[in-house]
One Martini backbone bead per residue (centre of mass of N, CA, C, O) as a GRO file, in nm:
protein
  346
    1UNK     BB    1   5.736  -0.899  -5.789
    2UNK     BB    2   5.675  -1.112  -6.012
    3UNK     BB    3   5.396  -1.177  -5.805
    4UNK     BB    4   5.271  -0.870  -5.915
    5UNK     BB    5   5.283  -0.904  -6.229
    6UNK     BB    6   5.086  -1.126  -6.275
    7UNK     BB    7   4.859  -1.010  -6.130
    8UNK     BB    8   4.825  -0.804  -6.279
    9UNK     BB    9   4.793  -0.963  -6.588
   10UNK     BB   10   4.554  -1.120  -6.540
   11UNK     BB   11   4.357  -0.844  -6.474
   12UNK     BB   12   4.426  -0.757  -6.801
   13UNK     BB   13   4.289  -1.028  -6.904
   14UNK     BB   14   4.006  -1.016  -6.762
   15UNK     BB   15   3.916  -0.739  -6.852
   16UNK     BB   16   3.954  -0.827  -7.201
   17UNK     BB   17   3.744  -1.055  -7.151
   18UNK     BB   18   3.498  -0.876  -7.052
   19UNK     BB   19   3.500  -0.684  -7.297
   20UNK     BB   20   3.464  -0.876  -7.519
   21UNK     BB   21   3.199  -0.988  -7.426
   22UNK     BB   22   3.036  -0.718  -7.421
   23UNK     BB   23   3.081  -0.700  -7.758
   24UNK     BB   24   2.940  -0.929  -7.822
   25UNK     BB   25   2.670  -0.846  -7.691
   26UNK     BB   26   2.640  -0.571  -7.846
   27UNK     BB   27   2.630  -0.757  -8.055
   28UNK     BB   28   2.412  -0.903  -8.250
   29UNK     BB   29   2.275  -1.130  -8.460
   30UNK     BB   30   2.208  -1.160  -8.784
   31UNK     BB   31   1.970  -1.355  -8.750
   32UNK     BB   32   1.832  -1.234  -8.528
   33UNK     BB   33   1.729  -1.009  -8.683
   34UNK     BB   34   1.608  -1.071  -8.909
   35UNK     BB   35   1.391  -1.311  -8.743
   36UNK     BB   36   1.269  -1.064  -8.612
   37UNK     BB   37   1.151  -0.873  -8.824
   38UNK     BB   38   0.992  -1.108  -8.890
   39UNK     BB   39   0.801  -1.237  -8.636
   40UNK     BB   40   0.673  -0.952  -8.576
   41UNK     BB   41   0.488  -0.944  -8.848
   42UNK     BB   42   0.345  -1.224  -8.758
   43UNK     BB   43   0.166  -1.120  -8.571
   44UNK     BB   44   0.007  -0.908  -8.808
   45UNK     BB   45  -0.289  -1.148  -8.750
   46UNK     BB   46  -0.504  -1.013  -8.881
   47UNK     BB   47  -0.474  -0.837  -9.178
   48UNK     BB   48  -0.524  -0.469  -9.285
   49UNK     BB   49  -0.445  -0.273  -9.580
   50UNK     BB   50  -0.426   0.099  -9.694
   51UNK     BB   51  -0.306   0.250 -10.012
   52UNK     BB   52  -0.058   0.393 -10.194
   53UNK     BB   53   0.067   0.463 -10.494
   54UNK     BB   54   0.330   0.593 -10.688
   55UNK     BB   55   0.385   0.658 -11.020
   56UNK     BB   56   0.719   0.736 -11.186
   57UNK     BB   57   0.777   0.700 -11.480
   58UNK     BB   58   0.628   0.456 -11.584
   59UNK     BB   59   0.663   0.178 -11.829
   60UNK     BB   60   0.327   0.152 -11.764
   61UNK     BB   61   0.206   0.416 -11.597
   62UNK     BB   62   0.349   0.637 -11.556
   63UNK     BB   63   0.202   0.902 -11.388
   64UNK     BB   64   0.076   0.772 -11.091
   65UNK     BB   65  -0.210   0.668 -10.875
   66UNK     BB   66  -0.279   0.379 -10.678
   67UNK     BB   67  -0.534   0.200 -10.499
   68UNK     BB   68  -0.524  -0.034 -10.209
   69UNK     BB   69  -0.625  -0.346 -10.068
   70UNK     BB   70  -0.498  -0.571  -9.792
   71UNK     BB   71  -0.560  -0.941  -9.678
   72UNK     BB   72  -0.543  -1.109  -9.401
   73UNK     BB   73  -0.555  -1.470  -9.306
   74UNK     BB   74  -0.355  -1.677  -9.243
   75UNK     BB   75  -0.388  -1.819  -9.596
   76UNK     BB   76  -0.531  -1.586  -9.653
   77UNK     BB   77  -0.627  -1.356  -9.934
   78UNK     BB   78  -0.653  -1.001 -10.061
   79UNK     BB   79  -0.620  -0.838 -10.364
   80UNK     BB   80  -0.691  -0.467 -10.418
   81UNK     BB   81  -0.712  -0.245 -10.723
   82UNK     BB   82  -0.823   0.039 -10.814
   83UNK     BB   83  -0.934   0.261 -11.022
   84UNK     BB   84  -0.821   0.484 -11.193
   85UNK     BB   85  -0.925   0.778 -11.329
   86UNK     BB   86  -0.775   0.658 -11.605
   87UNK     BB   87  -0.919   0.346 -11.705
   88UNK     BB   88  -0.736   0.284 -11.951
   89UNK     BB   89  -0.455   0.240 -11.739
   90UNK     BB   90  -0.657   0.140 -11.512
   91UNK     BB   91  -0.943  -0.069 -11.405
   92UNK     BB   92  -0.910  -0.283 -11.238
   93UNK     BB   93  -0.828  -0.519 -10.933
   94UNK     BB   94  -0.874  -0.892 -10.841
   95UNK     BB   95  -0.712  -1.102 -10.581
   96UNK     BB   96  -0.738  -1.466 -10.426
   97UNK     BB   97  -0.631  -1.674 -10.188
   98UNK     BB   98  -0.719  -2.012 -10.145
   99UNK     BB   99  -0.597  -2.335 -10.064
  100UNK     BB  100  -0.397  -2.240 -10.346
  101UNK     BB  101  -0.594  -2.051 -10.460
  102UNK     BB  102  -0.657  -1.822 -10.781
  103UNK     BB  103  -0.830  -1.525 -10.818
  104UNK     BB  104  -0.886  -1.338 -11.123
  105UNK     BB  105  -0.946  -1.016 -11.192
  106UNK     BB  106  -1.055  -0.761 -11.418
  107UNK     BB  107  -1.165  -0.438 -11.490
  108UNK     BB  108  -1.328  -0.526 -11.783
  109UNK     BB  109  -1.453  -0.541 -12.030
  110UNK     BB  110  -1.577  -0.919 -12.034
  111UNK     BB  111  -1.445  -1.024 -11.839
  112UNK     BB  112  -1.307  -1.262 -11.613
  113UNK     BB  113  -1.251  -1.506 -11.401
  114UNK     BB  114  -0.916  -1.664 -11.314
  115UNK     BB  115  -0.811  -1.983 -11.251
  116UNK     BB  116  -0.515  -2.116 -11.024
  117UNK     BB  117  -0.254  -2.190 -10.894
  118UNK     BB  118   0.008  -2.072 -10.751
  119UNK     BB  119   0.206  -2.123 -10.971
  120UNK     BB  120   0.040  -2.022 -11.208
  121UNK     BB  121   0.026  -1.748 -11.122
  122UNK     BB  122   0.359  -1.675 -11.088
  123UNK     BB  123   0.400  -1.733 -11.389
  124UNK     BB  124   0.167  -1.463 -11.438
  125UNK     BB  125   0.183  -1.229 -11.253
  126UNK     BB  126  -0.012  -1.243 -11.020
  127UNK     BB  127  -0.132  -1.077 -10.732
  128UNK     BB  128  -0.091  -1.128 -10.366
  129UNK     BB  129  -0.071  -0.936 -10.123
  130UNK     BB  130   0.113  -0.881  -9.883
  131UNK     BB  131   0.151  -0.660  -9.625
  132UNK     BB  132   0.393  -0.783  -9.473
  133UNK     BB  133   0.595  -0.660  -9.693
  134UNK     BB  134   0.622  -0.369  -9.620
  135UNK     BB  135   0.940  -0.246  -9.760
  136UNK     BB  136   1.092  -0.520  -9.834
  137UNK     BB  137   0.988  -0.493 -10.152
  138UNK     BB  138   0.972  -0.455 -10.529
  139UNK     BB  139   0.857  -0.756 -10.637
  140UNK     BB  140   0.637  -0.919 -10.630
  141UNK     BB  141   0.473  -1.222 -10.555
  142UNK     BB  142   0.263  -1.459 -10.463
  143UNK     BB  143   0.481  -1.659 -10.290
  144UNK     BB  144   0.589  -1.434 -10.099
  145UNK     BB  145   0.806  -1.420  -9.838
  146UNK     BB  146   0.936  -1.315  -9.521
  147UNK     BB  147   1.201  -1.475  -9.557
  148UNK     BB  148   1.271  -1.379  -9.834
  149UNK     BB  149   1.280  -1.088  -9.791
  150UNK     BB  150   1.527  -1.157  -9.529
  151UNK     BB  151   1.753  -1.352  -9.704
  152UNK     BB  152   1.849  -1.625  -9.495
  153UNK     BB  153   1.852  -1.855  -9.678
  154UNK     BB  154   2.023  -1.743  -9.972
  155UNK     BB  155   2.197  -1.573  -9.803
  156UNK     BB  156   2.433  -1.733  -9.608
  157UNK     BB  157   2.582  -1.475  -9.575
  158UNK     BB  158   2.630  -1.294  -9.219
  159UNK     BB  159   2.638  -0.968  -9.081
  160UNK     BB  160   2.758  -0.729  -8.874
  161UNK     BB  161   2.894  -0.408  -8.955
  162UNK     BB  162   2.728  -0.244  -8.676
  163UNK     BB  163   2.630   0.134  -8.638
  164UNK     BB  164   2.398   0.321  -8.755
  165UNK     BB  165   2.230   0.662  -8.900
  166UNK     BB  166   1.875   0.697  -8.949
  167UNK     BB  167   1.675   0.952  -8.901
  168UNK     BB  168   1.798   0.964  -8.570
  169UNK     BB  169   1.854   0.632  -8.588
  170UNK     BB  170   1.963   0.353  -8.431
  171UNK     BB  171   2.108   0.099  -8.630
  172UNK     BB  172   2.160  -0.194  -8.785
  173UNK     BB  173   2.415  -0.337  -9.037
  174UNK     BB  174   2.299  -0.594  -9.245
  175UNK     BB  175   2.519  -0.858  -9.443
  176UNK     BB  176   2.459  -1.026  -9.710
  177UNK     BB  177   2.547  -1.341  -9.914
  178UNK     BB  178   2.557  -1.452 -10.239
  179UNK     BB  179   2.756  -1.627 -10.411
  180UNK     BB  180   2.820  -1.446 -10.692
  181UNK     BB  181   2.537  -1.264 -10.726
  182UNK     BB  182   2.461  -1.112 -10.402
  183UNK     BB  183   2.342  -0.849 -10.223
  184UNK     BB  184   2.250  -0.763  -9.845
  185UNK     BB  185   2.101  -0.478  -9.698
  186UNK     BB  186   1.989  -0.384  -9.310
  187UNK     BB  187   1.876  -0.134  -9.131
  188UNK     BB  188   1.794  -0.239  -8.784
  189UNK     BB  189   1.606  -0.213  -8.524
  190UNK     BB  190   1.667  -0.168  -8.167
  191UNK     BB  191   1.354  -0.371  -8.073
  192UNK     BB  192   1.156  -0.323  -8.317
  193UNK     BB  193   1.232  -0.429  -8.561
  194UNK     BB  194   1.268  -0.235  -8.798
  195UNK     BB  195   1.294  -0.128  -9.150
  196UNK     BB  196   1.440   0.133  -9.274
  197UNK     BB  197   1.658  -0.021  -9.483
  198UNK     BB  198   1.688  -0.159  -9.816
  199UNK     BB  199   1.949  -0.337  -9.998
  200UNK     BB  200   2.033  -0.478 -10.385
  201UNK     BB  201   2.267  -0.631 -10.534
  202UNK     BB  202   2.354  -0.670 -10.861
  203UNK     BB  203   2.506  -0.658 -11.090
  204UNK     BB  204   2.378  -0.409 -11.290
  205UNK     BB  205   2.178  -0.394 -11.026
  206UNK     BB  206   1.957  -0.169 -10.796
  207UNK     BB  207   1.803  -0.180 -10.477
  208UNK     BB  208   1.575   0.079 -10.276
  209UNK     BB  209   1.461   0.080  -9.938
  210UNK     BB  210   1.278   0.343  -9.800
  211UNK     BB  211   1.173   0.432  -9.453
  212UNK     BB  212   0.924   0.536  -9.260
  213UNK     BB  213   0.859   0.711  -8.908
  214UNK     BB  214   0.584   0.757  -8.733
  215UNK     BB  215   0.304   0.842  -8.520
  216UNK     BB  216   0.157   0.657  -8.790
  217UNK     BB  217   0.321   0.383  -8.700
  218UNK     BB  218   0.275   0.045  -8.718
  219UNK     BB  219   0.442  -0.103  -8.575
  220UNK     BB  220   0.675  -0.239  -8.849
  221UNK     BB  221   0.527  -0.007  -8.989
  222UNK     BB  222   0.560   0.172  -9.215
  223UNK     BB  223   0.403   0.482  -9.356
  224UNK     BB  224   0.659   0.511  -9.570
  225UNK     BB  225   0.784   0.434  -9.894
  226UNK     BB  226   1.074   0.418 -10.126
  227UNK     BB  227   1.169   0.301 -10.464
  228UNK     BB  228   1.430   0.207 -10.616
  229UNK     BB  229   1.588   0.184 -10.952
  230UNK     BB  230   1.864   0.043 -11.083
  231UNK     BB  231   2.058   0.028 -11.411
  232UNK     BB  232   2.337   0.122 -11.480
  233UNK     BB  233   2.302   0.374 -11.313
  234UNK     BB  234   1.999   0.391 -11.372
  235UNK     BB  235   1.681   0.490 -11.339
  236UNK     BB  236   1.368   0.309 -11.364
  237UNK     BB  237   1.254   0.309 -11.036
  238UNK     BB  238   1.009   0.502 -10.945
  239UNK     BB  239   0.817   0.488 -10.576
  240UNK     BB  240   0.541   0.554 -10.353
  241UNK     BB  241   0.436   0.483 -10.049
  242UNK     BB  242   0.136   0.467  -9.863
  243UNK     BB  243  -0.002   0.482  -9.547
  244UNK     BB  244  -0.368   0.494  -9.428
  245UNK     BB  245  -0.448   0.190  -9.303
  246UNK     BB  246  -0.436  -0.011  -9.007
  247UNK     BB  247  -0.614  -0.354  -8.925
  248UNK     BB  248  -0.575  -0.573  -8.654
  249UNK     BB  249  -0.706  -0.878  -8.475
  250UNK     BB  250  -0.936  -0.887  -8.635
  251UNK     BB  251  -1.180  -1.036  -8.759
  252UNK     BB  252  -1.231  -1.173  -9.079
  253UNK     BB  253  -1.477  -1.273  -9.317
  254UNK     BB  254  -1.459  -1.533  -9.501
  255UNK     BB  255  -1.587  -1.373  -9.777
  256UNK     BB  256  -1.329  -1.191  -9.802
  257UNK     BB  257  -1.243  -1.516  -9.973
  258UNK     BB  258  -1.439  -1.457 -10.201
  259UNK     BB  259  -1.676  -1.427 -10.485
  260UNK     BB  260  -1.852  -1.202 -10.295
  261UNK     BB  261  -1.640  -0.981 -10.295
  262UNK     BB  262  -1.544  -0.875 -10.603
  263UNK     BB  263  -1.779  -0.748 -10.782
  264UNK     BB  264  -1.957  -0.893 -10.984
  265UNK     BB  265  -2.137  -0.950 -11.281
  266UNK     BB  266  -2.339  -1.029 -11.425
  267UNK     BB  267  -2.245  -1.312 -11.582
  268UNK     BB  268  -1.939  -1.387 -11.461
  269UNK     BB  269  -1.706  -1.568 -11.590
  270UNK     BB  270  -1.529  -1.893 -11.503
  271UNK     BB  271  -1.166  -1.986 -11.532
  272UNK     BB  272  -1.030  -2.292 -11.572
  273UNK     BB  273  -0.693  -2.375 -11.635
  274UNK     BB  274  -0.618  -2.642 -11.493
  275UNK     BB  275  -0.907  -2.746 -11.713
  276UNK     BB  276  -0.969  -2.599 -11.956
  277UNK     BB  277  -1.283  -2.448 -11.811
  278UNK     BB  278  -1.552  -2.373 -11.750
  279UNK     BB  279  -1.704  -2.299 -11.419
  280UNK     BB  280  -1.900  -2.065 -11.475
  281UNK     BB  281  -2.157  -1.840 -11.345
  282UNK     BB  282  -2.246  -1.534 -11.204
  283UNK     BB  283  -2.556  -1.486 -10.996
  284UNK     BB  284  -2.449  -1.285 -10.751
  285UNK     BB  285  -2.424  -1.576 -10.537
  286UNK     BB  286  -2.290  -1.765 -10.724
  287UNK     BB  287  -2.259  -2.070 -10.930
  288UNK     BB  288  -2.368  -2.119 -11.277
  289UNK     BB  289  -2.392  -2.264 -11.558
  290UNK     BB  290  -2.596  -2.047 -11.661
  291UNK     BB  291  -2.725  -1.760 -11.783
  292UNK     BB  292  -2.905  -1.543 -11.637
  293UNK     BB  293  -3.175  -1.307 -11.622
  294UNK     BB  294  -3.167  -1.061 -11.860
  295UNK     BB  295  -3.172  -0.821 -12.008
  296UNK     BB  296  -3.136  -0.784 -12.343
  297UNK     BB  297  -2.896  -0.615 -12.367
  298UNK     BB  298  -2.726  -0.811 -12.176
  299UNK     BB  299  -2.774  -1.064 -12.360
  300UNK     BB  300  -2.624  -0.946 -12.605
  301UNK     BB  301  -2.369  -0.914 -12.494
  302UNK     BB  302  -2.344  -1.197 -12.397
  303UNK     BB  303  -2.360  -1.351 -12.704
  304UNK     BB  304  -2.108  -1.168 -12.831
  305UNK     BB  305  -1.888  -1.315 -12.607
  306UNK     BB  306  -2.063  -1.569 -12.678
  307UNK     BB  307  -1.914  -1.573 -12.999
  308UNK     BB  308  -1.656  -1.432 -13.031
  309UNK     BB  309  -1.674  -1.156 -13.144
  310UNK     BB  310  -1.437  -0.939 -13.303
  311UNK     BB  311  -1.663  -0.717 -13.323
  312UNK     BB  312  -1.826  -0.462 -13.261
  313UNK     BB  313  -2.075  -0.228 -13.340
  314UNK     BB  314  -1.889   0.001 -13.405
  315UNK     BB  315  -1.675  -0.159 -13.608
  316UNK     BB  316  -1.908  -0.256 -13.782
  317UNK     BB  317  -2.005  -0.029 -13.874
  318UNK     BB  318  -1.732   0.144 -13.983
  319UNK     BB  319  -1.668  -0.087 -14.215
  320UNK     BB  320  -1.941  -0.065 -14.339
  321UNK     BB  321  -1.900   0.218 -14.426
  322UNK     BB  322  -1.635   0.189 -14.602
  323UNK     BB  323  -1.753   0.002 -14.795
  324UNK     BB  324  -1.974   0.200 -14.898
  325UNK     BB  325  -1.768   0.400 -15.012
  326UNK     BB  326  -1.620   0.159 -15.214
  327UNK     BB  327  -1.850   0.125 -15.384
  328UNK     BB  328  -1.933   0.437 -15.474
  329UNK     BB  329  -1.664   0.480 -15.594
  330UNK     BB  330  -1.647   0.278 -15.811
  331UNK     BB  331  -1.944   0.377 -15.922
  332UNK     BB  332  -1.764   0.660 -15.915
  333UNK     BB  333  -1.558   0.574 -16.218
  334UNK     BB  334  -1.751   0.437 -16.401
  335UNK     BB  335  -1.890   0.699 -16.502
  336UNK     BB  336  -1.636   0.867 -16.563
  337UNK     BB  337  -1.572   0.614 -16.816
  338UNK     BB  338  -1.837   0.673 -16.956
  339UNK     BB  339  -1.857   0.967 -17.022
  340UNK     BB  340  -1.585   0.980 -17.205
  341UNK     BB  341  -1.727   0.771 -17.409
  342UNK     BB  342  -1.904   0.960 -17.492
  343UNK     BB  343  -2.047   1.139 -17.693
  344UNK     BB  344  -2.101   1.440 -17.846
  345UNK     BB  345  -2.352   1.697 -17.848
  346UNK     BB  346  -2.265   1.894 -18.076
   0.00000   0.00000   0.00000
């Protein structure tokens, strides 16, 4: 009878183990999955992405959309954003990292083209987005990486907190901290890994970025993603972006990671920051030390701007109209105090 007891012990002791590596089994690990999410996205490379960005009661840009164009090869990138309806709000720019080096334009009369290393690109906040980073992040960096977004780097303790559904998908939902300073949250699929949802909170700051997936979504890649961001529980930025057309696997053309891509005006003169130095003037198709030969508009224009004058010709017509008023005033002034002091002809 005992030696019956035992073996039932046995039986469910046996089957308690079986079960237990089954559930942890069932659990990936959280490493594992974030990973997975970041891996699947560096295969989509070289890759062009066309999006639209939605910006609303932005404190830069108040309810706005613009349209960008973001292209990876390689380390090679370029991030184009178009000018808006209204250019006073946003005139286009456009920005290479190639190297090492970036290079930024900005879409506005006079503008050059500014050069800096990738470092001081970050310090200056100029972007060169990846577009693998789409749903990831709410505010870029020029050297913004895959695993930086996907947090397991400063994130040191990572856990699966379990599975959860979100617009009828499940999903897994892993749980990281940084110890004493934020949380992040991951709503990740498998095996697709897709990332529906990043949440990440710090003292009294809230980030949520909530991913749609339907059937014009390419690999982990939403359609469209929503960006809230709360400070002491009020939200202060609300985004939404949508992406537009993604092509993947085709070789980019060297060029369209140089100057020669960006569009740029005829003598528009490039500035290297690292060397305090002007590079160059672009001729339409190369970098040369002086300005090429331009209608005399153009030259009268360029003439301006190199002697860095402070004043354009309409304000500075304004000032003379001014000056000319104020002179006019004092002596239809001096004249009614001769006039008072003229002797009476009665």
């Amino acid at each position: 009878m005992r030696r019956k007891y035992l073996t039932y012990t046995y039986l469910l002791l046996i089957s308690l183990s079986f079960s237990i590596v089954r559930e942890l089994q069932a659990d990936p690990a959280p490493l594992a999955l974030l990973k997975g999410a970041e891996q699947v996205r560096m295969k989509y490379e070289p890759i062009q992405v066309r999006f639209t960005t939605q910006y609303v009661n932005d404190e830069d840009y108040g309810t706005i959309t613009l349209s960008s164009f973001a292209e990876v090869a390689g380390n090679s990138r370029r991030f184009e954003v178009f000018p808006a309806d209204n250019l006073n709000i946003f005139p286009g720019s456009v920005s290479i990292l190639k190297d090492g080096e970036v290079h930024t334009f900005r879409r506005s009369k006079w503008s050059s083209v500014n050069l800096y290393d990738l470092a001081d690109a970050v310090r200056r906040a100029d972007i060169v987005y990846d577009p693998r980073l789409l749903g990831l992040s709410s505010l870029i960096s020029a050297d913004d990486t895959l695993a930086d977004c996907m947090c397991y780097k400063v994130y040191t303790k990572q856990s699966v907190v379990g599975q959860e559904t979100i617009n009828g998908t499940q999903v897994w939902r892993v749980h990281c901290v940084q110890e004493g300073l934020a949380t992040a949250d991951f709503w990740i699929e498998e095996p697709s890994f897709r990332v529906h949802r990043k949440q990440v909170e710090m003292a009294k700051l809230k980030v949520v970025i909530d991913s749609e997936f339907d059937s014009k979504s390419v690999g982990p890649f939403p359609s469209e993603f929503h960006i809230q961001r709360f400070e002491d529980s009020k939200q202060v930025y609300d985004r939404t972006v949508r992406i537009t057309e993604i092509v993947h696997g085709k070789p980019i053309p060297p060029e369209r990671f140089s100057l020669t891509s960006m569009d740029l005006p005829l003598n528009t003169s490039v500035s290297d920051f690292r060397t305090s130095r002007r590079a160059g003037f672009w001729d339409g198709e190369k970098l040369v030390e002086d300005p090429v030969s331009a209608s005399a508009q153009e030259m009268r224009e360029w003439e301006a701007m190199r002697n860095r004058e402070p004043l354009g010709n309409a304000v500075r017509s304004i000032l003379m109209a001014v000056g000319i008023l104020m002179i006019a005033y004092a002596l239809f002034a001096k004249f009614r105090e001769w006039k008072r002091g003229r002797p009476s002809e009665q």
